[in-house]
N, C-alpha and C positions, 0 to 999 in steps of 0.2 A: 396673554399669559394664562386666564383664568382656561381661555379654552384649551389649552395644551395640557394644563394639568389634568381638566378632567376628561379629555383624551390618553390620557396615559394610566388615570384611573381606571377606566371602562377597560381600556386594554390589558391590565393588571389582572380584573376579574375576569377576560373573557381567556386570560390565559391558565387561570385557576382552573374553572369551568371545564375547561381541555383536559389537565391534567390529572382531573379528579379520576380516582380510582375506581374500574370498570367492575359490575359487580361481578364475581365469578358464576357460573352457569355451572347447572347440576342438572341429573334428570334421574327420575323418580319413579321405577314403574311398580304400580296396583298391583292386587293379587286376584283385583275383579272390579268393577263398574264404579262410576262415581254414586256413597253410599254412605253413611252413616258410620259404619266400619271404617271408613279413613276420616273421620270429620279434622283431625287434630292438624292433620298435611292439608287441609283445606284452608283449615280459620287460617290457619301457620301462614299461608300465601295472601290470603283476602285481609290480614289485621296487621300485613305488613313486616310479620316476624321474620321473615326470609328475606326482607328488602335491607332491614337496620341489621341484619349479619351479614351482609353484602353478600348477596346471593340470588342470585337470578333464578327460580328453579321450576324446574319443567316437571310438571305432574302429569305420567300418561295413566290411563284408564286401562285396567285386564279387562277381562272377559274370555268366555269359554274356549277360546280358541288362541287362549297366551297364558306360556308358561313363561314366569320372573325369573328363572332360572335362568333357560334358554336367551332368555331376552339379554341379562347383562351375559353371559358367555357369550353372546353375539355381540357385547358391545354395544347392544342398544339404550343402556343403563349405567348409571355412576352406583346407585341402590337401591336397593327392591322391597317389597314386602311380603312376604313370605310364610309358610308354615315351617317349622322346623322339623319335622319328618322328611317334607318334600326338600329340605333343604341339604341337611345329614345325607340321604339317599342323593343327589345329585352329586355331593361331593364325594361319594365314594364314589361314583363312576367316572370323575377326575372333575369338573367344574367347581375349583376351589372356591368355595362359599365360606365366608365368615360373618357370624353374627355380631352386632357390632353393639345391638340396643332391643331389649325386647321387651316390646308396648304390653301388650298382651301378660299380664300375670296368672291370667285363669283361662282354662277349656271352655269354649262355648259349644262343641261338638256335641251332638247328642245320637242315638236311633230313636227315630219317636215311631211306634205302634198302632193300630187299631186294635181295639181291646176284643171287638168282635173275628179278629182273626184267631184270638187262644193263647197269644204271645201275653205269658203273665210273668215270666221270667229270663231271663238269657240262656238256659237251658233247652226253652220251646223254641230256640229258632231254629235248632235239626229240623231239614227238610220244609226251611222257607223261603220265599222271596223276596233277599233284604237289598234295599236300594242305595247304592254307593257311588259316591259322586268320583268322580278318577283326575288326571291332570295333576296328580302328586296330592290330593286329597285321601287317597283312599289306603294310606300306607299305614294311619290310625286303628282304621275298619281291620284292614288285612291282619296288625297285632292282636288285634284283641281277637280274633277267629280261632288264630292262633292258638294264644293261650288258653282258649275255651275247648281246642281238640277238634274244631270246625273245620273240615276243609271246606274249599269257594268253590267246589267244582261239580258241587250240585250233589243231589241224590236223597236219598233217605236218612243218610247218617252226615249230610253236611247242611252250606244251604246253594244256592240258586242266587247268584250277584246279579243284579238288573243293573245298569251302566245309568243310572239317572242322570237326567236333563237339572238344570237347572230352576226347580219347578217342584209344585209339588201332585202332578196330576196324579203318579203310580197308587200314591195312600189316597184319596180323593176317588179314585176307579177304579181303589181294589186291584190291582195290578201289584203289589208289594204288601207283604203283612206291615212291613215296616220298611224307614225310609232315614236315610240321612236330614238332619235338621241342625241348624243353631240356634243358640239360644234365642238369638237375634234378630232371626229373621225369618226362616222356614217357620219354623215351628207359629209364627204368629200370624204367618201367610196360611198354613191351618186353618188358625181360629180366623180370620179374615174369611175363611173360604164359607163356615157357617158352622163349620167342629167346633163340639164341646170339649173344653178338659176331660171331662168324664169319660169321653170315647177313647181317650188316649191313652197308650201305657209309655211312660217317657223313659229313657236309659242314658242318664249321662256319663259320659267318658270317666269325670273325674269321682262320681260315685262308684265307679266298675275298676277304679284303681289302673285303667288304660291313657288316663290323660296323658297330651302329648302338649308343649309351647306351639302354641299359633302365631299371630301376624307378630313379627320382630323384622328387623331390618338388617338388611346383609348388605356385603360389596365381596367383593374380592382380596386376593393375598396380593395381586398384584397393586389394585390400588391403595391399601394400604403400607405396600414399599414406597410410592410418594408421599415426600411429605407433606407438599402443598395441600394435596386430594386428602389426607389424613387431615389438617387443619379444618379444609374444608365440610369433610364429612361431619368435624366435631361441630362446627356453627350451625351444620344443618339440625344435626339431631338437639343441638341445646334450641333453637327456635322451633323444632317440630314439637318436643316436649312442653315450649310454653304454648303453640298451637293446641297440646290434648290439652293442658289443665286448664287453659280458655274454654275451650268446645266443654269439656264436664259443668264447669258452673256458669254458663251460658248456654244450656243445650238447645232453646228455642233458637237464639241467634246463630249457632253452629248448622242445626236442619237447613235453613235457612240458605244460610252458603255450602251446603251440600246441593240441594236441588237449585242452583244458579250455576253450579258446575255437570250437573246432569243433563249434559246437550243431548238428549235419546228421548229425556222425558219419562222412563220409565218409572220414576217414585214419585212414589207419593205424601203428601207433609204427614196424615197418619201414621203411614207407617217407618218411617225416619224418623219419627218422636219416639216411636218404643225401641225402635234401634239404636237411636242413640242413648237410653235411657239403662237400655241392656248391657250396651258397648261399657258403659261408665263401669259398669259393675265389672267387667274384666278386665279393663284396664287398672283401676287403682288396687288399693290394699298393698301395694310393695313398699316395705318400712323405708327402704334407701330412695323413692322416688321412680317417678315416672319412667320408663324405660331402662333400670338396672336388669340385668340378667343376672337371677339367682344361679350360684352353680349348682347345686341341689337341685333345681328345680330341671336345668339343664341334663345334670346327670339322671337323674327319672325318666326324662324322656328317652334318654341314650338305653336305658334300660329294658323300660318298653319296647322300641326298636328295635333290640335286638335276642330279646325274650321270645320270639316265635320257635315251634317247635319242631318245625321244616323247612318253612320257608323267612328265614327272618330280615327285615328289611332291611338293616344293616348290620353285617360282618364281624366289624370291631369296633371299638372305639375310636371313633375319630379325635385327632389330635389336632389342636388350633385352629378347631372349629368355630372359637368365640375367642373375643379379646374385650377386656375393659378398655383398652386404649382411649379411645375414642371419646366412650363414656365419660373416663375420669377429665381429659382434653374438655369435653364440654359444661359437665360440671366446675369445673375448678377456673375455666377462662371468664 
């Protein structure tokens, strides 16, 4: 008797075990290499916040040779991370992007200078060699040229676009007066190189009144008509947001499980401590929390974007381009 019971127990549980609820699977793509810039979707995975949302999720790694855009219009993606230029610009040419969550509160975009090139103001860049990174990066660069009366197409009364590598050799060889940087990263791969501050004239976006929203998170129109994939997307970004505000006040642990997701090896624990250290700094300061999309902030960039005086990178205004949905879905559940 005693053994029938606890055969019928074990049976009980191995029928629970069965039935328990499979986690749902999401996939995730970068806007570039595993890096301090995504530490929040890292910790978010390695401290289990995606496992207790029931979620299984797939982190893939960009790089120069992958647009997040193209990636979920292929369907290779449930959500991406993204700049919001490159994002607005995609979806006018029909890849319905919507923003859903945007991490990013501040521009870490910069043009940083050699001071020995003459560039002492954004006037002196008629007739330079400014280095611009492209892959839906350079749609920032292209506004502000813009509105400065710049054309890209070279000569004495514009400047000279160098197609920059991911790298900062062009400023380092003299090959560019100036060069795209972040706050984050280029610019300290500079000083890493053996540049002084001193040698540098730096030009940030959002002192130039050109800021644009960077890394936020999109999907589609389509999957946000499911509702399941709508649930889903809200547990991800309510656990990706407890992954950032982990990674900010843990940032040694956060570097940490960034370079144990670095299968290239390319960073280094240096320089992912001031990346992450940078990161922090543009991610927080949003009064509503980690990943609200101000609409202000949204409409400035729409602005910017479409403030060029020729060539402007987007047309009109885009309509349900962003949704709280999601948002309020992960805060409030």
């Amino acid at each position: 008797m005693r053994r029938s019971l606890l055969a019928a127990a074990f049976a009980a549980l191995a029928l629970g075990a069965g039935t328990a609820r499979a986690a749902d699977p999401l996939t995730l793509q970068l806007k570039w290499v595993a890096q301090a810039q995504f530490a929040g979707y890292y910790v978010a995975q390695a401290k289990g916040f995606y496992d207790k949302a029931g979620l299984a999720v797939t982190i893939r790694p960009g790089g120069p040779d992958i647009n997040p855009s193209q990636v979920i219009a292929g369907g290779g993606a449930d959500v991406i991370v993204d700049w919001m230029p490159s994002a607005l610009a995609a979806r006018e040419k029909g890849v319905p992007l919507v923003n859903i969550a945007q991490v990013f509160t501040h521009s870490g975009l910069e043009l940083t200078c050699r001071k020995d090139s003459g560039v002492k103001t954004p006037a002196d860049f008629k007739g330079r060699t400014l280095g611009v990174w492209f892959a839906g990066n350079e749609y920032p660069f292209l506004s502000w040229m813009s509105k400065l009366g710049l054309p890209t197409t070279g000569g004495a009364d514009g400047v000279t676009v160098l197609k920059q590598g991911f790298n900062v050799d062009p400023l380092l060889q003299k090959q560019a007066a100036c060069i795209s940087t972040m706050t984050y990263n280029e610019y300290w791969q500079l000083i890493e190189a053996g540049m002084k501050p001193a040698q540098l004239e730096v030009f940030k976006y959002e002192n130039e009144g050109v800021a644009t929203l960077e890394d936020g998170l999109y999907t589609t129109e389509a999957k946000l008509r499911d509702k399941a994939m709508t649930d889903r997307l809200a547990r991800f970004v309510k656990a990706s947001m407890e992954g950032w505000t982990y990674a900010i006040a843990h940032q040694d642990e956060a570097v940490k499980i960034v370079l144990e997701n670095d299968t290239a090896g390319a960073q280094t624990d240096r320089h992912q401590k001031t990346m992450m250290a940078e990161i922090a700094k543009l991610v927080e300061g949003n009064p509503k929390g980690i990943g609200y999309l101000e609409p202000a902030a949204y409409a400035r960039t729409v602005e910017v974007l479409m403030s060029g005086k020729s060539d402007p990178v987007i047309t009109k205004k885009p309509e349900g381009a962003f949704t709280h949905t999601v948002w309020d879905k992960a805060m409030g559940g």
